[in-house]
Structures are given as structure tokens and as C-alpha cells.
C-alpha positions in Angstrom: 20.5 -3.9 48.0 18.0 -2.1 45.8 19.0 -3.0 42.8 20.4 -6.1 41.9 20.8 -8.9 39.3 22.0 -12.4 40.3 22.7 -15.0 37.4 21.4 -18.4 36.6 23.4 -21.6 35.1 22.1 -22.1 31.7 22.2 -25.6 30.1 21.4 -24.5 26.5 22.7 -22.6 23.6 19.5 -20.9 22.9 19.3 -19.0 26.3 21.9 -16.3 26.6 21.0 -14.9 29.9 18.3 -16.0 32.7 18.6 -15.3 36.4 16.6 -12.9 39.1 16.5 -9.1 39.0 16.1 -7.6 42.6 14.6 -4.6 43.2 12.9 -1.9 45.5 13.8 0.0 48.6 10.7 -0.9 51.4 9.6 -4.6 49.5 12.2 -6.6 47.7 10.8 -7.2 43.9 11.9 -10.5 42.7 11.8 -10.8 38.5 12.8 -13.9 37.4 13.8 -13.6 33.5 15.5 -15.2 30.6 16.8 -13.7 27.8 16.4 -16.3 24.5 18.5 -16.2 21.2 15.8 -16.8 19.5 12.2 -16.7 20.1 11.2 -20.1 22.5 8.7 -21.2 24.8 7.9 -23.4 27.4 7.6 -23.3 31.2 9.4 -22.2 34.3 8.9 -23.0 37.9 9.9 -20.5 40.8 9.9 -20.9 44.6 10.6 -18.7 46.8 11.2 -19.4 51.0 11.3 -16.5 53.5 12.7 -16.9 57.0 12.8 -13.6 59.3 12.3 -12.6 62.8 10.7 -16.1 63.2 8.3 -16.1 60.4 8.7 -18.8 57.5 6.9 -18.0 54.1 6.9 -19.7 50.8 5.3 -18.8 47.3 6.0 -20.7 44.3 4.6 -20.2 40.8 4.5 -22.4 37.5 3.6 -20.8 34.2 4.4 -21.2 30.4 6.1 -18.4 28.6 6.3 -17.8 25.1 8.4 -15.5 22.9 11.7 -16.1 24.6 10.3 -14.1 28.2 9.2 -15.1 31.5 7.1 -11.4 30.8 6.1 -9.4 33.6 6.4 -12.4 37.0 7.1 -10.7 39.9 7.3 -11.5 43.3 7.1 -8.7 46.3 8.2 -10.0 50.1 9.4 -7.9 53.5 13.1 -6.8 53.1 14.0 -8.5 56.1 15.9 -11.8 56.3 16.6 -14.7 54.6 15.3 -15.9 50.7 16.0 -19.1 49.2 15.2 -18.7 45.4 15.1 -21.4 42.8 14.0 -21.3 39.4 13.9 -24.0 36.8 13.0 -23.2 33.0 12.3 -25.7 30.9 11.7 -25.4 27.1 8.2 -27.1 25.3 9.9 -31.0 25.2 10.8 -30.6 29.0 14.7 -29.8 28.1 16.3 -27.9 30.8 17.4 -24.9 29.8 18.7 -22.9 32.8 18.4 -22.8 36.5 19.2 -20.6 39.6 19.4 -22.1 43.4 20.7 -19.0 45.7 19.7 -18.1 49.1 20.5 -14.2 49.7 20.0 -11.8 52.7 17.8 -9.2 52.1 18.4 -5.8 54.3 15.9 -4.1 56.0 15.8 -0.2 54.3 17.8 2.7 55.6 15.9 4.6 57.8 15.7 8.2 56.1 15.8 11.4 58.7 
């Protein structure tokens, strides 16, 4: 899995996309994003737990985003284990406007000979 989009549940006409875009081969980059209709702003929440090889990790972050993008938030981990993601945006009057709650498996990369 180096390259890989998974998609949130949006709860309002002005978003027409939002999710998590996964990338990299040796660290997983996590990008959440939301695509908007129309230009919007307000704030999104994102939380990230890790589990592997007997390690626990967490992040989270909170910003506001304007112009109908989350801009450039990423988030690098290991490629090994376990990820709960969830991410909650919220437009200016605190009006949900989509959410993702996933837990994926991230593989370790192929070792290259």
C-alpha cells in the first residue's frame, strides 16, 4: 500500500469529496483533505493511534482551514501495524460537514535485493 485514498462520509452539500490520501514506501504519509464546492472554511480535527510490535502512539492535530482545503497536513508514522484514523471537519458555525473513522493495516515495505 503505497498509494492509497480512503473516503470519508460527508454530511453536507458543499463538500464533494474529503477523506485520507496514503502515501510512501519506508513511512506511511497520511493527508487528510477535503475537496469544497465552493470556497469554505472552518476547522478539522485528526487523530491518529498506532499499535505495532508492542508500541502504542497517538498524534492528533486541530487546525482551521480556509479556502475549501485542509492545505498541506501531513502526518508520517512506521509502516508497521495497526492505525486507527479519524477526522472530523466542521465548517465556521460548528456544522459537521464530513467525517472518516477507519482503522487500516499498514505493511511493512518490500525488501528490495
Amino acid at each position: 500500500m503505497n498509494s492509497q485514498t480512503i473516503l470519508g462520509n460527508i454530511s453536507d452539500a458543499r463538500i464533494t469529496a474529503c477523506g485520507l490520501r496514503i502515501e510512501g514506501e519506508e513511512m506511511a504519509v497520511l493527508r487528510p483533505f477535503i475537496e469544497a464546492a465552493r470556497d469554505l472554511e472552518g476547522t478539522f480535527a485528526l487523530n491518529i493511534a498506532a499499535q505495532s510490535e508492542g508500541r502504542n502512539s497517538t498524534t492528533s492535530q486541530r487546525n482551521s482551514f480556509s479556502a475549501g482545503s485542509l492545505g498541506q497536513t501531513q502526518v508520517a508514522i512506521n509502516r508497521s501495524g495497526r492505525v486507527r484514523v479519524t477526522l472530523v471537519v466542521t465548517d465556521g458555525a460548528g456544522k459537521s460537514l464530513c467525517d472518516l473513522d477507519q482503522t487500516i493495516e499498514l505493511s511493512l515495505p518490500t525488501t528490495k535485493i
